[in-house]
matplotlib code that plots the C-alpha trace (Angstrom):
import matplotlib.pyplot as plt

x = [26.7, 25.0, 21.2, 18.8, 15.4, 14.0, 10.4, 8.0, 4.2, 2.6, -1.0, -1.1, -3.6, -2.0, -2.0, -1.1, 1.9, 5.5, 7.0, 3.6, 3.4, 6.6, 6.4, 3.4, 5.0, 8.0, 5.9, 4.1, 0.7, -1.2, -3.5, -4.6, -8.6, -11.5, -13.3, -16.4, -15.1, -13.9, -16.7, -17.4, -14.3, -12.9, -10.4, -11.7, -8.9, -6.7, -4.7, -6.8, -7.4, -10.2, -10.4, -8.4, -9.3, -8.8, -9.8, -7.3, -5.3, -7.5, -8.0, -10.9, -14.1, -14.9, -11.3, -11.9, -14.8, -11.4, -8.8, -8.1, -7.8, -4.6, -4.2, -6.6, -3.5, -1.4, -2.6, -2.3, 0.8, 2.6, 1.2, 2.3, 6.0, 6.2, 5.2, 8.3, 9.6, 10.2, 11.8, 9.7, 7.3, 7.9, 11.7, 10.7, 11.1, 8.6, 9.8, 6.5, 6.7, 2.7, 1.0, -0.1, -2.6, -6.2, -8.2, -11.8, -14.2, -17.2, -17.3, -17.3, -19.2, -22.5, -19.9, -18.5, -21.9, -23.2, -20.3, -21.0, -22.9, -24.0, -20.7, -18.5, -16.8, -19.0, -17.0, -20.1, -20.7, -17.1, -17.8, -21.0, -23.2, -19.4, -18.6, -21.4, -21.7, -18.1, -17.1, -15.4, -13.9, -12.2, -8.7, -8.8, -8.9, -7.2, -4.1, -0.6, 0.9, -2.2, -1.2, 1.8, -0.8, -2.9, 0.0, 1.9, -1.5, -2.4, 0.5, 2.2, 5.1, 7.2, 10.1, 11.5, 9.5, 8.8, 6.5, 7.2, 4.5, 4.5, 5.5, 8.0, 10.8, 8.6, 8.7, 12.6, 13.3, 11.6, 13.4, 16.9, 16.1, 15.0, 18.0, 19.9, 18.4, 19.6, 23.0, 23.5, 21.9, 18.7, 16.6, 17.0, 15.3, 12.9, 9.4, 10.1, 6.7, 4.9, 1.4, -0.6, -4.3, -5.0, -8.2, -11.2, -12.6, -11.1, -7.5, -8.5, -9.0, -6.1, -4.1, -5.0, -4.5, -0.6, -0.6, 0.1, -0.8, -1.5, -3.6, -3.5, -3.1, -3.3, -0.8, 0.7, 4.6, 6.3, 9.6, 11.2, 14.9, 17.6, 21.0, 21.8, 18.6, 18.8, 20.0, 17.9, 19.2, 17.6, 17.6, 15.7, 14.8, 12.2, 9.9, 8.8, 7.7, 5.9, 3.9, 2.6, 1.5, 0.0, -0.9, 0.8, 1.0, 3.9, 6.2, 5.0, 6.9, 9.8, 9.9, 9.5, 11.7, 14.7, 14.1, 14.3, 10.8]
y = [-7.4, -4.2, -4.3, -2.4, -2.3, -4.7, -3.5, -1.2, -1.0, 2.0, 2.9, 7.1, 9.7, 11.0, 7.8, 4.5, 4.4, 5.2, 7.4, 10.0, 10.0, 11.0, 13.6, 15.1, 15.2, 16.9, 19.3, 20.6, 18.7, 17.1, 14.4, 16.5, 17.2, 17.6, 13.7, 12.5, 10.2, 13.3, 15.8, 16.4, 17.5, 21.2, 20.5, 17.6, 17.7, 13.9, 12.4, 10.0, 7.3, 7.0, 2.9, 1.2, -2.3, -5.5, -7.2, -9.8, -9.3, -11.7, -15.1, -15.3, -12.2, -13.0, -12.3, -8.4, -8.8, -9.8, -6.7, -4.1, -0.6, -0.3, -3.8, -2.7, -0.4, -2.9, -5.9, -3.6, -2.4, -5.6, -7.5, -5.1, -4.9, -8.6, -8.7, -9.4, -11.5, -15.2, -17.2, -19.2, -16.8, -19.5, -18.3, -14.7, -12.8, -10.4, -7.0, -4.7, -1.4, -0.5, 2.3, 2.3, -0.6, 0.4, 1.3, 0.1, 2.4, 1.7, -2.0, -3.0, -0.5, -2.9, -5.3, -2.6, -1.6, -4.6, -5.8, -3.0, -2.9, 0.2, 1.8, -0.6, -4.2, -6.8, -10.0, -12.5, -10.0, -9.6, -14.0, -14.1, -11.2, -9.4, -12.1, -12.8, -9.1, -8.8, -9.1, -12.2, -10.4, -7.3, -8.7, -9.5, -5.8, -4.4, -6.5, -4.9, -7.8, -8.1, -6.5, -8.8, -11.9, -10.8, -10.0, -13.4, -15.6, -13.9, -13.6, -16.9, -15.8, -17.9, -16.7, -14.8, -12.1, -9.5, -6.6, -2.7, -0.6, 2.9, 6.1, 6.7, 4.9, 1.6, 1.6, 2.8, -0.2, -2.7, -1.3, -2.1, -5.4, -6.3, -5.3, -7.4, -10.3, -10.0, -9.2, -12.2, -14.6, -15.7, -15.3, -14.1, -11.2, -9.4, -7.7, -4.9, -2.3, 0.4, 1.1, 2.6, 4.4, 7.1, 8.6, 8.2, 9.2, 6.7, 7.5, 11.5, 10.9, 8.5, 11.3, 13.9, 12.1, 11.8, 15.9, 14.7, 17.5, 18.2, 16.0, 12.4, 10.2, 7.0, 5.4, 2.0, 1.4, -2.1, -2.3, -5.6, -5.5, -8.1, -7.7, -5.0, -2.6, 0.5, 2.7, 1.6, 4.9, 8.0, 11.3, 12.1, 15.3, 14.2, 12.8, 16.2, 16.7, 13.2, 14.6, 17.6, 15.4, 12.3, 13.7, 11.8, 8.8, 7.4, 4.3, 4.9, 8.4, 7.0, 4.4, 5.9, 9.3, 6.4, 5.4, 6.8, 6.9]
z = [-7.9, -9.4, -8.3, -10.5, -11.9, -14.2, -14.4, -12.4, -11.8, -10.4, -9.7, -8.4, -8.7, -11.4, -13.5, -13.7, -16.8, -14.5, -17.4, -17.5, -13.9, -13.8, -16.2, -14.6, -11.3, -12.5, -14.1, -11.2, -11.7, -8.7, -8.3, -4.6, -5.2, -3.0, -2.8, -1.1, 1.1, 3.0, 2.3, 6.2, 7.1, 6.7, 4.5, 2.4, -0.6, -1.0, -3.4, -4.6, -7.1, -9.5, -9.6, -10.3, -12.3, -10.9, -14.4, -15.2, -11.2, -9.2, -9.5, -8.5, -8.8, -4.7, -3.8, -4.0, -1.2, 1.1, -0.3, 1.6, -0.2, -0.2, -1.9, -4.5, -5.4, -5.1, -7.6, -10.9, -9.7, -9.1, -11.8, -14.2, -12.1, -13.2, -16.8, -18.3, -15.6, -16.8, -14.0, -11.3, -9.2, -6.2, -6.0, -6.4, -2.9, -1.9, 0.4, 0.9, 2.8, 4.1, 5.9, 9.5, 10.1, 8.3, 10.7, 11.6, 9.9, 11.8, 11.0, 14.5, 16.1, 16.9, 18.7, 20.4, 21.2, 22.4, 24.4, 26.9, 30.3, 32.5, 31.1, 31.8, 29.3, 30.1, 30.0, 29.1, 25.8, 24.9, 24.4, 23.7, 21.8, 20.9, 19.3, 17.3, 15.7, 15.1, 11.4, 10.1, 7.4, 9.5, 10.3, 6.8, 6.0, 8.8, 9.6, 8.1, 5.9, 4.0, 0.9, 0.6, 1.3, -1.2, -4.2, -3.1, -3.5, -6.6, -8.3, -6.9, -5.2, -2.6, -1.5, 1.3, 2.2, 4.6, 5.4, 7.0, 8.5, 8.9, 7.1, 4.6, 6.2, 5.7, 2.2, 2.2, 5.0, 2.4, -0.4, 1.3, 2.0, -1.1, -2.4, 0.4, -0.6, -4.0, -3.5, -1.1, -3.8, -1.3, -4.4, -8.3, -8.5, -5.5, -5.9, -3.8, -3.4, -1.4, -0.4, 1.4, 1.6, 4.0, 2.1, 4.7, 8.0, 10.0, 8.7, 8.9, 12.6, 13.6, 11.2, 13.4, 16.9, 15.4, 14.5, 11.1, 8.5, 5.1, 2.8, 2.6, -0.2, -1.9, -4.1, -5.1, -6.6, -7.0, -8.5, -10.4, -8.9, -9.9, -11.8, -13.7, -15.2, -13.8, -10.7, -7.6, -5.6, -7.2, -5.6, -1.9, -3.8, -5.2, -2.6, -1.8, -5.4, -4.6, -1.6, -3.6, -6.6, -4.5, -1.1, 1.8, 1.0, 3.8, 2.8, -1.3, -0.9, 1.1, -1.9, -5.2, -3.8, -3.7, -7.2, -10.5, -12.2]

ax = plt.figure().add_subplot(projection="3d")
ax.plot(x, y, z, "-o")
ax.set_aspect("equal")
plt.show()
């Protein structure tokens, strides 16, 4: 069995329609600008995205209080990945390649605060006080397979699924397994997609503990696979071009460098 693309959804700082991102890309354009969210650093340039809108993505408005940024990205990107998809969602599978785990960006610091005694963890606070101030919400943010939670409840998918963390071989990993899944007939068609967010001071810092360089970025790509459609494998070349036009985004470049755009 020949497994291609069906349909794709992106969401990039240089647009969110897969044929003009790729033209811009390929022509030497970047979505790498200085941005707020980074103003006290140095070097405060990202790849960054202006929105997006969830209008018509969630269910429900109160959802977005519970999405992470990165699946902000994700929801357009998805939804629009499985517009002309007909079958039943519940037998869809689901393969989702993330970046490392979002990090706290000061959320917690009261708990932390408070859960401390003459330097030292206080055992009684961590249970008591601690646990009080902590967020509720946090984990909800913070915890890797969130994105996939978040498409799969809105978008009412079912099927096998599973969920890679880390840089660009995340989003490369997920990409091979949705295609797996496929080709062995454990479900019709797969939503395979990438992203990640690295464009704040919490990610700036956890960047630099891992002597990673160059600016970050934020990006979103699903991809509709199933029989026939087109190639899956495109060339590595262009992940590289990726990078310059969207910043480092991780398992986003390791995806959309595999497949043609």
């Amino acid at each position: 069995m020949t497994v291609g693309i069906l349909a794709m959804g992106v969401v990039t700082p240089l647009g969110e329609d897969p044929v003009e991102v790729s033209k811009r890309a390929a022509a030497g354009e970047s979505g790498v600008r200085p941005t707020p969210k980074l103003a006290e650093l140095a070097d405060d340039r990202a790849g960054w995205v202006e929105g997006p809108s969830l209008a018509g993505w969630l269910k429900r408005k109160k959802d977005a209080r519970l999405l992470p940024r990165a699946a902000e990205l994700a929801l357009p990107a998805a939804g629009r990945a499985l517009l002309g998809f007909t079958g039943d969602p519940e037998s869809l599978a689901i393969c989702v390649g993330v970046g490392r785990e979002p990090p706290d960006e000061g959320d917690a610091e009261a708990s932390l605060v408070a859960m401390e005694h003459e330097g030292r963890l206080d055992r009684a606070r961590v249970g008591g006080v601690g646990r009080d101030l902590y967020p509720p919400l946090l984990p909800l943010r913070t915890l890797p397979n969130m994105v996939l939670a978040h498409v799969a409840i809105q978008h009412g998918i079912r099927g096998e699924n599973g969920v890679w963390a880390g840089g660009p071989e995340a989003g490369e990993q997920a990409l091979r397994a949705g295609i797996r899944l496929v080709r062995e007939g454990r479900a019709p068609a797969c939503l395979v997609g990438a992203a990640c967010s690295a464009v704040d001071l919490a990610s700036a810092r956890d960047r630099l503990r891992l002597g990673l360089s160059g600016p970050p970025g934020e990006a979103a790509v699903f991809l509709l696979i199933g029989e026939g459609g087109r190639p899956v494998e495109g060339p590595a070349g262009q992940r590289e071009r990726l990078r310059r036009a969207f910043g480092d985004c991780g398992p986003v470049e390791g995806q959309i460098g595999r497949a043609h755009v």
